[in-house]
Each structure stands twice: as C-alpha cells, then as structure tokens.
VEXDREN-2710 file (C-alpha; in Angstrom, 1 decimal):
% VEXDREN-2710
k/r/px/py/pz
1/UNK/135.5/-83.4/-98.0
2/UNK/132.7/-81.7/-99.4
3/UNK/129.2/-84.2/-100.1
4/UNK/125.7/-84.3/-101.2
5/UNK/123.3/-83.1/-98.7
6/UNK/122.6/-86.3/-98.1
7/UNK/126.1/-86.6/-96.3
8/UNK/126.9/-89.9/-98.3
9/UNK/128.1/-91.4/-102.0
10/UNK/125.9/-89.1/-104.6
11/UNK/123.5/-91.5/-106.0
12/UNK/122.9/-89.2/-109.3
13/UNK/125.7/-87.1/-111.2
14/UNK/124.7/-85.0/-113.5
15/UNK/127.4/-82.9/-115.6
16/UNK/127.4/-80.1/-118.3
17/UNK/129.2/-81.1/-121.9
18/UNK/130.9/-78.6/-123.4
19/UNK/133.6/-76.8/-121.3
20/UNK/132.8/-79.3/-118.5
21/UNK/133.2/-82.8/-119.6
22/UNK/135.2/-82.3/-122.6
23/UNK/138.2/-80.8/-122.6
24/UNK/139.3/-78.0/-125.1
25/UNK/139.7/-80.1/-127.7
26/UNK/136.2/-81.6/-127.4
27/UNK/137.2/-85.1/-125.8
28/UNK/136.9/-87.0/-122.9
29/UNK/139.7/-87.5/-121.4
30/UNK/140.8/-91.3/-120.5
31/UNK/141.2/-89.7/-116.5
32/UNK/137.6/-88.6/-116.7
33/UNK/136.1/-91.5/-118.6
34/UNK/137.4/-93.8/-115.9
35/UNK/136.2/-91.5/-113.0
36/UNK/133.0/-92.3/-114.6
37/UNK/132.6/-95.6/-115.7
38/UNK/134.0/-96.0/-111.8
39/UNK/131.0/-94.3/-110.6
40/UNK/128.4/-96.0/-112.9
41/UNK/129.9/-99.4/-112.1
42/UNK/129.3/-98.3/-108.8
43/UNK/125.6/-98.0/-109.1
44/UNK/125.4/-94.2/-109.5
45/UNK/123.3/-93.0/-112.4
46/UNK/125.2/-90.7/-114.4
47/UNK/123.0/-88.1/-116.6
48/UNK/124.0/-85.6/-119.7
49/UNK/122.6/-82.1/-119.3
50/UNK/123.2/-80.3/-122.1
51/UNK/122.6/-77.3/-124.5
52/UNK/123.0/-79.2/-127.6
53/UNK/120.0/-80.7/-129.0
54/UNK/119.6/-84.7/-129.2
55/UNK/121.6/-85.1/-132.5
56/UNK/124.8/-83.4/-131.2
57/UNK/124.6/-86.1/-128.3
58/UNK/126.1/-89.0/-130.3
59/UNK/130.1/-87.7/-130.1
60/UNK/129.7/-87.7/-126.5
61/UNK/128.2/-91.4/-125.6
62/UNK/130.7/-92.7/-128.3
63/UNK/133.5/-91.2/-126.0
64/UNK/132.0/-92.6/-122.9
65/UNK/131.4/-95.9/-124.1
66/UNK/127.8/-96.1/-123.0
67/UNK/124.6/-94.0/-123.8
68/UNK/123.1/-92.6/-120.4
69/UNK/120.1/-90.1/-120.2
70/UNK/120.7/-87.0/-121.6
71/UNK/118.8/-83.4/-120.6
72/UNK/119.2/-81.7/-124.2
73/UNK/118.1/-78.3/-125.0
74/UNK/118.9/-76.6/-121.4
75/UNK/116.4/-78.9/-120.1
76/UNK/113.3/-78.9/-122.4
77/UNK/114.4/-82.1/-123.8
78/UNK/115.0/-85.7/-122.2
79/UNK/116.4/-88.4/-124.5
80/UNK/117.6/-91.6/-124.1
81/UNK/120.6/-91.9/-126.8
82/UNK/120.2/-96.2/-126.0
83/UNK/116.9/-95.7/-127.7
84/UNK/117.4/-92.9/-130.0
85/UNK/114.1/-91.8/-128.3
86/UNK/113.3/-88.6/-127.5
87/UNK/111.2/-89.1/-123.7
88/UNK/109.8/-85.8/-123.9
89/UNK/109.8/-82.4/-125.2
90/UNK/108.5/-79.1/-123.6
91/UNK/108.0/-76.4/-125.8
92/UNK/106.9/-73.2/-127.0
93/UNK/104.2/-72.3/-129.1
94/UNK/104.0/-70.6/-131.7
95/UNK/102.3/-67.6/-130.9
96/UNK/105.0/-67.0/-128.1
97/UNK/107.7/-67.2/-130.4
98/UNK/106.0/-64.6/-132.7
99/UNK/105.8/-62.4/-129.6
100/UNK/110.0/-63.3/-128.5
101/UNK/110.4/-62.4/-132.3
102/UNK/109.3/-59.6/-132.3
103/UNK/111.2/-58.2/-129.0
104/UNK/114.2/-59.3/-130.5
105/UNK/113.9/-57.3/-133.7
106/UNK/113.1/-54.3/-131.6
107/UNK/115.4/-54.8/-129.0
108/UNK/118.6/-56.4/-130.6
109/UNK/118.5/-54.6/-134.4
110/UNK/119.7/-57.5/-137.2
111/UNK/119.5/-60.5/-134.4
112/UNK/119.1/-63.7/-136.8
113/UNK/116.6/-65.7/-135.2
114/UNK/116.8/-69.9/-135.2
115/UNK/114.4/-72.7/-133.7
116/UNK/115.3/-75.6/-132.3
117/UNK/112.3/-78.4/-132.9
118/UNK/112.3/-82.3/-132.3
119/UNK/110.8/-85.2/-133.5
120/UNK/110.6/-88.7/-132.0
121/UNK/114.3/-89.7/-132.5
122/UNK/117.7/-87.4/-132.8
123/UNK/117.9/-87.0/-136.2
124/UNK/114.2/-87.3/-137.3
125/UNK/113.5/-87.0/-140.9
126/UNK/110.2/-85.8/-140.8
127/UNK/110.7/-82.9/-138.3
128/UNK/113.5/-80.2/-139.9
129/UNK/115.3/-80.3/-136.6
130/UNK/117.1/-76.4/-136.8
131/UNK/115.9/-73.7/-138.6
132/UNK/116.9/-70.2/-139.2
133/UNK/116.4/-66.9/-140.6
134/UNK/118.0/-66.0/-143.2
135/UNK/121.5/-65.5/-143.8
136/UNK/121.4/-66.4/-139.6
137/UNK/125.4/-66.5/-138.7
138/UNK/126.1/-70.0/-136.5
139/UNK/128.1/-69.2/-133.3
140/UNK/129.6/-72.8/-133.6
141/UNK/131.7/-74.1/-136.4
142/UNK/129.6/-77.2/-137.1
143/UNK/126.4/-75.1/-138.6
144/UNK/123.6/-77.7/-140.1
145/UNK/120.9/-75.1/-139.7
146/UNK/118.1/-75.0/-143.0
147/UNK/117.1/-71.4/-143.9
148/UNK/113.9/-71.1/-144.0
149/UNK/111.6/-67.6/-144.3
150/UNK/110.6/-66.0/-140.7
151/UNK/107.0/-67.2/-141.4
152/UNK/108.1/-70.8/-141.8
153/UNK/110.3/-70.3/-138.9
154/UNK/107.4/-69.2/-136.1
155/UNK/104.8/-71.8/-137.8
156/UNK/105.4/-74.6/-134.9
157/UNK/106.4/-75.4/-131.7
158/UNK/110.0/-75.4/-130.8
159/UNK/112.0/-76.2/-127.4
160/UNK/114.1/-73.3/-127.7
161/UNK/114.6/-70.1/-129.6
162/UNK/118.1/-68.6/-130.6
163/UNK/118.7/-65.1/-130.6
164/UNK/122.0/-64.2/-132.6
165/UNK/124.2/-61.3/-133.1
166/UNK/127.9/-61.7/-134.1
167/UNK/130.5/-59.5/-132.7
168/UNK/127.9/-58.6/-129.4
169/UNK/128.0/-60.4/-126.1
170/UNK/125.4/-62.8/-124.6
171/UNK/125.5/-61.6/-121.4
172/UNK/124.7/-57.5/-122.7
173/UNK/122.0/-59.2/-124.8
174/UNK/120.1/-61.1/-122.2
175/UNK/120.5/-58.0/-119.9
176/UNK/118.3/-56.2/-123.1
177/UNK/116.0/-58.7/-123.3
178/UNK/115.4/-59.4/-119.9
179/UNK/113.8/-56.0/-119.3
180/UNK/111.5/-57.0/-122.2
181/UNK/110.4/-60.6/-121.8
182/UNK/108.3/-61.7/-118.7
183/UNK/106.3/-64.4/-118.7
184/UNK/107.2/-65.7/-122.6
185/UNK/110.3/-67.5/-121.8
186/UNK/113.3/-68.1/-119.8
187/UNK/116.7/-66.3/-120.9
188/UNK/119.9/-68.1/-120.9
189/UNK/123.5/-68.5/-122.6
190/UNK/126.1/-70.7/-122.8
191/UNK/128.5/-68.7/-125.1
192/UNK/129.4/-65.1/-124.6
193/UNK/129.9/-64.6/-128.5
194/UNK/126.5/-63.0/-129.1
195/UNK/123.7/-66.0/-128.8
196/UNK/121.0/-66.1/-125.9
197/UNK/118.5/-69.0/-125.8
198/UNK/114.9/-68.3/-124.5
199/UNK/113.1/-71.9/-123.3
200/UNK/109.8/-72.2/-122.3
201/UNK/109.0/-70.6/-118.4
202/UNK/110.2/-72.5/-115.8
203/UNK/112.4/-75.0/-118.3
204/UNK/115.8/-75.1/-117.4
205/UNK/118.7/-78.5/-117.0
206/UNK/117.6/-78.6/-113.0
207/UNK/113.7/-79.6/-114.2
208/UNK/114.8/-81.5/-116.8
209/UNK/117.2/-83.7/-114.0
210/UNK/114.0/-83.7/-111.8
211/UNK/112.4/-85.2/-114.5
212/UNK/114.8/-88.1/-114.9
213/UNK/115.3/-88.2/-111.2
214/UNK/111.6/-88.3/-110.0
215/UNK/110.4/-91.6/-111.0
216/UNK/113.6/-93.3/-109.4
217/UNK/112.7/-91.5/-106.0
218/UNK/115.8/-89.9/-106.2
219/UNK/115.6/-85.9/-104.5
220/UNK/118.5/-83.4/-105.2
221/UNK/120.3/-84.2/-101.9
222/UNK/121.8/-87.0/-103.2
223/UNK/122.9/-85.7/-106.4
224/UNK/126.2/-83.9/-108.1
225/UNK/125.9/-81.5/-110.7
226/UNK/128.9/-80.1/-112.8
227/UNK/128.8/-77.1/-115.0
228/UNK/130.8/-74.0/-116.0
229/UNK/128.3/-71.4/-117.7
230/UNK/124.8/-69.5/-116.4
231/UNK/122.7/-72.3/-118.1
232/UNK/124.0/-74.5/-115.7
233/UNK/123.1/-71.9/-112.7
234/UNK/120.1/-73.9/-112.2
235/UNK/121.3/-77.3/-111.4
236/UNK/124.2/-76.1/-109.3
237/UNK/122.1/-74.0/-106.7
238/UNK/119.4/-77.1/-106.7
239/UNK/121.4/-79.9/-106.4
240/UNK/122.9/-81.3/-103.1
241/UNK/126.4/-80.7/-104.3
242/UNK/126.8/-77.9/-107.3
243/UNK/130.5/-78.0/-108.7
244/UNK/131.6/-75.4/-110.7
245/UNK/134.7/-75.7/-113.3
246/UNK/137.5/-73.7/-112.8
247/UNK/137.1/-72.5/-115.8
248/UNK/133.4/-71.3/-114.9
249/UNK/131.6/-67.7/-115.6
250/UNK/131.4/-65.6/-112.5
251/UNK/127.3/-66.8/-112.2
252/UNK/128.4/-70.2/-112.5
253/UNK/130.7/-70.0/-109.8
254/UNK/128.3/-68.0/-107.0
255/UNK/125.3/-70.6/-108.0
256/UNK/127.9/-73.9/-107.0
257/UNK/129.0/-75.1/-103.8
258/UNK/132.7/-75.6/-104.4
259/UNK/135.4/-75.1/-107.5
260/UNK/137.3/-78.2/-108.9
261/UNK/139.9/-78.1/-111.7
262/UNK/139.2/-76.9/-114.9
263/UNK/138.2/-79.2/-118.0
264/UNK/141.4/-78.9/-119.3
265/UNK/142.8/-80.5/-115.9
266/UNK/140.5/-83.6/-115.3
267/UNK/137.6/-81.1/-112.7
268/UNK/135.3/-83.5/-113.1
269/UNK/137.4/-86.3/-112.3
270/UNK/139.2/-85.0/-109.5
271/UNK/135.5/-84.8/-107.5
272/UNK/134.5/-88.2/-108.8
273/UNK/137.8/-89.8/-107.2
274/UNK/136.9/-88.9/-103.5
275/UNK/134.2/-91.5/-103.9
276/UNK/135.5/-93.6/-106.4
277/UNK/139.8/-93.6/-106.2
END
C-alpha cells in the first residue's frame, strides 16, 4: 500500500474540486462523502484546493456537510467558508497585469481578458469580484462576469488573470505565452477549451496548502493531495503522497505518485478507504 512519506495515516488531505471530487455531474458522491467525513472524524484535516474563486465554494461545503479550508484561485487565495472570510489574498498588481495584457494581445490575437479580485468575504459587495473585457466568452456555463472597459479592468490588483480564446486549446496557448512571460506570473490551466490562468510568481495550490499547513507544524510528508489537471502539478510532486485521477491530463499523471479511479468511479474514495474502511 502506497503512504505519505511519513510511512503512516496522512494527517492532511488536500483534493482538487472539479473533475476530482465531484463527479461528472458536479456532485459528491455519498461513497466519497463518507470516505471523508471518515477521515475528518478521524482527526485528519481535510483542505479544498481549488481554481474557483471563494464564491463558487459554497456548492461544494453544502455537499460535504461541513465547511473546511479552502485554497481558491490555484493557490493565491485561502478562505475559510465557516467564516465567509477570506484569510489572505496574494496578488498582482496592476502594472503587471498591464504588461500580461499586453503579451496576450500580441501573442494570442482576440484573447478576451478577465480578473479575478477579492474582497474580505466570498461574495463582497464592495469589491466587483470578476471582471471582463468586453464581449469576453465564459469557458463555463455559469458566467457572472461584469464587463467592464480594459482600463477599468487593469486598474487594481487581482489574484489571477484569465486569458480566453474559444475554439483554441489551453495547453497550445500557455506553450505561446510561456516563451513570452518570465518573471510577471505563473501560467496554468485547468480546462483545455482555450483559457490559461497567469497568478502571481511562485503562487500555485502547493503554497497555498503550505500556507494552511505551516502554522499546524504539519510538513508535506504527511499529507495526500488529489488532482487531475496541470494546476494541480504542484501539489502532487510536493506532497508526500500525490494521487492522480484516472481521468487526469498526461502532466497530472507524471507530477503524482500513483493513479486511483476516476471521479466518475469513487478515485478519491478508494485511496481514503486504505486508512479509513
């Protein structure tokens, strides 16, 4: 049986949402939720990490039947959904993301551009949360972006920038970019229908575990990660045990230790159950 580093019961798990956790229909299945309410009762802290900002964290905790931490935004964001607080927020400023704009224009002609920006709670009134350029095409089919002019767009800070082309693919777009941005941001995708996400340098769902883990004295040996796309590349080469889906891109899968099941067939579950049956 394959185990942390540590060689004993993982004392952190951290897992991807979306094609991870949730199956194909977007739920939790009552398998997985037990596999992890069985760990948690347990005493092993179980952590979100996530591309989807704080407000698209709700669905999920409802499912689970408890809020844990949550690494939002590829790891630029920690929030506590027991709270609704956001814990902290690394970002870019706005003169870098006049300079990513302007590599994108030149390098991907007719990219739509979007910001991701947080305020102190998930869906914070004061802070217009995502903005886009206009007539920006939303790769998923629950848009809530605000259209806003490029100038308003670049004019503050923002945890991630969105780079989005329908009909291309991710992964030839970040290969573009990538010979184009240095040390502005960090590429990454989670979709291979035309959207690349650029954080701030150095960002990414392992630092923003770290950053949960830290304070608890808790190191990567003794943690699980699950994840199925190259934004989770990261957390599966750091932590002690890195589980790829079965459904996983190729990067995902050379980054992880092992391969469980799919999401569609219980993956996460079927690793939780060694330790918790």
């Amino acid at each position: 049986m394959t185990t942390p580093r540590s060689g004993g019961v993982p004392v952190l798990i951290a897992t991807d949402v979306d094609g991870t956790l949730l199956d194909d229909d977007e739920k939790i299945t009552a398998r997985t939720r037990a596999a992890v309410r069985a760990a948690v009762d347990a005493g092993t802290q179980f952590v979100l990490a996530t591309g989807r900002p704080p407000r698209w964290v709700a669905p999920v905790v409802d499912q689970l039947g408890f809020a844990p931490m949550a690494v939002c935004a590829n790891g630029a964001v920690v929030y506590d959904p027991a709270t609704d607080r956001i814990i902290s927020a690394r970002t870019l400023s706005a003169d870098v993301l006049a300079e990513l704009a302007e590599i994108a224009a030149r390098v991907i002609p007719g990219a739509g551009l979007a910001v991701e920006r947080v305020g102190n709670s998930a869906h914070d009134a004061a802070t217009p949360q995502f903005v886009s350029s206009p007539g920006y095409e939303h790769a998923w089919l629950n848009p809530d972006n605000t259209e806003v002019s490029i100038e308003d767009l670049l004019s503050a800070p923002a945890v991630k920038l969105l780079i989005r082309k329908a009909g291309a693919r991710s992964a030839d777009m970040a290969a573009e970019l990538a010979k184009h941005i240095g040390i502005e941001g960090d590429l990454t995708y989670s979709t291979n229908n035309g959207l690349v996400e650029i954080l701030p340098l150095g960002i990414s769902k392992a630092t923003g575990i770290e950053e949960v883990a830290r304070p608890q004295g808790i190191d990567a040996s003794g943690i699980v990660t699950f994840g199925d796309m190259p934004n989770d590349v990261p957390m599966l080469d750091w932590a002690g045990l890195g589980v790829a889906m079965g459904n996983a891109h190729p990067e995902a899968i050379a980054a992880a230790d092992e391969v469980t099941a799919t999401n569609a067939d219980d993956g996460v579950a079927q690793v939780l159950e060694r330790w918790w049956p």
